[in-house]
N, C-alpha and C positions, 0 to 999 in steps of 0.2 A: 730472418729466414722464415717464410710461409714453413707451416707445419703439414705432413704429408697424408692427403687424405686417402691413409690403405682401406676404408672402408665405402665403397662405389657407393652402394646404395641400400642404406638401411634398413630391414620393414620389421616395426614393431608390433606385436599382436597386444592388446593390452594397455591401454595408452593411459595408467594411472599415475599415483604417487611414482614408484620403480619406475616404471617405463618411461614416462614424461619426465623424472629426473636424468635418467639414463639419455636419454634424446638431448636435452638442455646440455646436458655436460660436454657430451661428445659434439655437438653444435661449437659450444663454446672454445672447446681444443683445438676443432678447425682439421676434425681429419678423417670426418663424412661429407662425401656431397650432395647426397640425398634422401630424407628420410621418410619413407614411407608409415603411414600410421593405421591400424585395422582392427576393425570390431567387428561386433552388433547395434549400439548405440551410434547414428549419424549425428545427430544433436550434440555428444559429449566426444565424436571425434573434432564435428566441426569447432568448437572449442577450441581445439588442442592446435588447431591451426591456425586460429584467428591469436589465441597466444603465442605463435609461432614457436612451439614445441615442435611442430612437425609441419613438413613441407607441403603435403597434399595426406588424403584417406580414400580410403577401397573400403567396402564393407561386405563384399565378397572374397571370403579368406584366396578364396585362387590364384582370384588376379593379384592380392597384394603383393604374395613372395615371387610373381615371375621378377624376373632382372634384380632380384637380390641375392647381393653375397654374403651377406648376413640378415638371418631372421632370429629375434627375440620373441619368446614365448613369457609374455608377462602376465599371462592371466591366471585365475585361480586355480588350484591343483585339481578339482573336480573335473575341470573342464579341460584338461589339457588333452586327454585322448580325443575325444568330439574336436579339437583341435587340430590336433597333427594327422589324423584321418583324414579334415578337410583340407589339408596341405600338401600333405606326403606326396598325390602325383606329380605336383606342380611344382618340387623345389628346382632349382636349377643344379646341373648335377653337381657342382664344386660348393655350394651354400652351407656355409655355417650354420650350426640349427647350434641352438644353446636356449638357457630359461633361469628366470630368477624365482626359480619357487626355495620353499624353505624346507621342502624335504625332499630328498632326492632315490629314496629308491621307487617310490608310488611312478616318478617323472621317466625313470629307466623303463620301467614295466612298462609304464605307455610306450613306451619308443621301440622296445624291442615288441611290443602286443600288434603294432600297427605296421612297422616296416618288416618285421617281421628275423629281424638283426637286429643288430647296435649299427648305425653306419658309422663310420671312421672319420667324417665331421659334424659329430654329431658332441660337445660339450658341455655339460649340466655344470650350471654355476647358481650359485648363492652369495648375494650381495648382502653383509649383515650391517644393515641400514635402514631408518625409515623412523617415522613419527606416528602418533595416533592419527595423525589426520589422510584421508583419500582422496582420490579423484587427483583428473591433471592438474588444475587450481593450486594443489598444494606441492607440485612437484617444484625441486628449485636447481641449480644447475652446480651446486656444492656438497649435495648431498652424499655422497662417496668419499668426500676430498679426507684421507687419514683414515679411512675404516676399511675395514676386510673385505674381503670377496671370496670366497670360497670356490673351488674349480674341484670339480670331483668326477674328471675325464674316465672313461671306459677303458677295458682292454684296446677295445676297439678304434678308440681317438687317435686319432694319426697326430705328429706332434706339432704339423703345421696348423692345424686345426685349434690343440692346443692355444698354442704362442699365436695365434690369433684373435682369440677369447680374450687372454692374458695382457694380451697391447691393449685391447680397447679397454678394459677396465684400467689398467693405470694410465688410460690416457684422460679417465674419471678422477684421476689422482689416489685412486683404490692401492691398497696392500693385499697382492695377491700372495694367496698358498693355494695348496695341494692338498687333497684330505682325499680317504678311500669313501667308497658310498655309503654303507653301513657304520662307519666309524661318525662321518657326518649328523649322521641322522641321532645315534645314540647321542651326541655331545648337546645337540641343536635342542632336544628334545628336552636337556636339565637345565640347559641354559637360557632357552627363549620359550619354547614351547611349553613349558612348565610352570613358570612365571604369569604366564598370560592367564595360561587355566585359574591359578591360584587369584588371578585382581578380577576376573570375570565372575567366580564363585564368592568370591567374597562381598564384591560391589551387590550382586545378587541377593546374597543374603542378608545383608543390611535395607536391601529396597523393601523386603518382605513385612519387618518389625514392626510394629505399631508405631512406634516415633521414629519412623527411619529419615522425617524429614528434618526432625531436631538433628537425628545423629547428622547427617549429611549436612547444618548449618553448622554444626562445630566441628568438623573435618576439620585438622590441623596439617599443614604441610608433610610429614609422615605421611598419611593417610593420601593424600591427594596425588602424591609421590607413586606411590605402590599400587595407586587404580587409576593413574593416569592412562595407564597400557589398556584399560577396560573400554574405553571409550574407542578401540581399535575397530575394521570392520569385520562385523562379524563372520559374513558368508565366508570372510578369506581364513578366518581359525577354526573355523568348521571343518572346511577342505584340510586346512594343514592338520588337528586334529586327526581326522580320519588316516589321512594317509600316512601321519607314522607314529599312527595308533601301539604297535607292540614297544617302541622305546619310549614312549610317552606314559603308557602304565604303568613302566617297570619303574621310571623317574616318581610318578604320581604313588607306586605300593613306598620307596624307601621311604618320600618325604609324609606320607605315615604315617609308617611305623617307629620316623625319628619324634614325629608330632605326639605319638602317643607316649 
């Protein structure tokens, strides 16, 4: 029995690691028929199509999301407003608007900043997945299969909207929950976004040392383990940083004052 494609026509903003996985996966399920891909870079979209991650590319945000029923917002947190500004008139009115950023109340603010509401298909999701490595190149079409997905719907998410979010990603083979926004972000923030800071200051501070290249040739598995995540990219922990800046200091004062 063919599997049933409830999602018409995909358009992804963002067409990296996330997104080119996310494309890959639901390709592979068989329950898209068309996936739209969209940027600023035409070079690293055409890519994404010659690897047949995606079907065709727009690089005018407008046209991309006309005749889509679902649009993914897979780009950096900095840039999500400048984003949905250039979309907002153009969604089609019934469009699932959703985004895989890793903090979500910075993603709400944009949404309620530019529409000027919450709309009621509108669902912020968090896919907790991914490698040090970027770009579509590294995307692969397993990358979900047994890990979370976070859904942290609005008052205002209508619940078809929901269990539409919620199908596509377990049709990634994802474990969906439910989590409120701010509870998100406080958890996100000890357990992923904390972690990062700590291998990016560290890898840091050992570059500085006079023999940082010895220490760095006797790196032992340990070591290689806990700054592997430092080789992450950066512009995208900068964004995530800033935007959820207050649960990230408060994870950043305990471990501290546990440190001291």
């Amino acid at each position: 029995m063919l599997p049933e494609q409830f999602i018409k026509r995909l358009c992804i903003i963002g067409v990296g690691l996330i997104g080119g996985s996310l494309a890959r996966a639901l390709r592979s399920a068989g329950v898209v028929a068309e996936i739209v891909g969209a940027g600023r870079d035409s070079t690293h979209l055409q890519k994404a199509q010659e690897l047949g991650v995606i079907d065709r590319y727009v690089t005018d945000l407008r046209q991309a999301v006309q005749g889509a029923d679902v649009v993914v917002l897979a780009v950096p947190l900095g840039a999500m407003e400048s984003v949905l500004g250039a979309i907002a008139p153009f969604l089609e009115k019934n469009a699932i608007l959703t985004d895989v950023g890793s903090a979500k109340g910075s993603v709400v603010q944009a949404v309620q900043k530019v529409f000027g509401k919450l709309p009621e298909h509108f669902v912020p999701a968090h896919p907790i997945a991914g490698t040090e490595k970027s770009g579509v190149e590294a995307s692969f079409d397993s990358l979900f299969e047994n890990r979370r997905v976070i859904l942290t719907p609005t008052l205002a998410s209508s619940e078809q909207s929901i269990n539409k979010v919620k199908r596509m990603w377990q049709a990634c083979g994802a474990d969906v929950i439910q989590m409120g926004v701010e509870h998100h972000d406080e958890v996100l923030a000890a357990t992923s976004h904390l972690p990062h800071m700590l291998a990016f200051a560290l890898v840091d501070t050992l570059a500085r040392m006079d023999d940082s290249q010895e220490i760095f040739d006797f790196a032992a598995g340990g070591f290689k383990d806990f700054t592997r995540i430092a080789s992450s990219d950066p512009q995208m922990w900068h964004d995530i940083c800033l935007a959820n800046h207050d649960a990230l200091v408060k994870a950043l004062e305990a471990f501290s004052e546990d440190l001291m």
